[in-house]
N, C-alpha and C positions, 0 to 999 in steps of 0.2 A: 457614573456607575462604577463600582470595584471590580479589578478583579478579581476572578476565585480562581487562584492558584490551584487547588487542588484537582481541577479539571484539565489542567495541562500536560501534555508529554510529550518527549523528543522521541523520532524516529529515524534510525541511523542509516539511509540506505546507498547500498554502494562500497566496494572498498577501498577506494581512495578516501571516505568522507572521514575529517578527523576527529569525528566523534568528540565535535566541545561537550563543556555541560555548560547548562544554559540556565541562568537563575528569574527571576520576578520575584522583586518585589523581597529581595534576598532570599527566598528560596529555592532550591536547588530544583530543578523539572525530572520527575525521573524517564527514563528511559522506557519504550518500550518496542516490540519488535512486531505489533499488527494496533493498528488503528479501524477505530468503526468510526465511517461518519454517515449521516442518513441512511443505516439500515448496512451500509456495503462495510466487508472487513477489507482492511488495505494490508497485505502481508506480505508483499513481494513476489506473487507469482512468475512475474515476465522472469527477475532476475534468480531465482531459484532454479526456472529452465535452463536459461543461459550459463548459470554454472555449473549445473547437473550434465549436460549433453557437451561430449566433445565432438562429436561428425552432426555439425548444424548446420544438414544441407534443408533444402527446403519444404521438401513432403514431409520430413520427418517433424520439421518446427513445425509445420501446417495439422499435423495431426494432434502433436502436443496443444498448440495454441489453442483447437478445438475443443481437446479434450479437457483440459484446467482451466484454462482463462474465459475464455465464451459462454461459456454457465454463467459464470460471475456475474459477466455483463449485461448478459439477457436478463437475468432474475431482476436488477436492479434497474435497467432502461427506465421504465413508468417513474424511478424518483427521479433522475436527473432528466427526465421529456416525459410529461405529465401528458401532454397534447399532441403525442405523436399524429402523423399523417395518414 
C-alpha cells in the first residue's frame, strides 16, 4: 500500500526541538501547530500554561489544569476507552 503524503504533518513542540523538516517520498511534510487524531485537537495546552504562568504554585496549576485541559479529556475518554467501568 502507498503512501499518501498529503495526509502528513510535522508538529514542532517544545523549545529546544530543532524543528527538522522532514520529507517522504521527496516531499517536504508541512508543518503544523494542532493536530486532530480520532476526534481530539492536540494543540499544546499543558505547554501553553507552562509558559503562560510564571508563580506555578499548585492550586493555581490545579485550577488551570481543570479549567483548559480536563474538558479536553473528558469529552474524548469514550474514543480512547470505549468500555469504561
Amino acid at each position: 500500500m502507498p503512501f499518501n503524503v498529503s495526509k502528513y504533518n510535522v508538529m514542532h513542540i517544545g523549545r529546544k526541538n530543532t524543528k527538522n523538516i522532514y520529507t517522504v517520498m521527496g516531499q517536504e511534510i508541512p508543518e503544523t501547530i494542532e493536530e486532530k487524531d480520532l476526534g481530539a485537537v492536540f494543540s499544546g495546552v499543558i505547554g501553553l500554561i507552562r509558559r503562560s504562568i510564571i508563580n506555578r504554585n499548585a492550586e493555581e496549576m490545579k485550577i488551570l489544569y481543570k479549567t483548559l485541559v480536563r474538558p479536553i479529556l473528558d469529552y474524548y475518554i469514550p474514543v480512547w476507552r470505549p468500555l469504561s467501568e
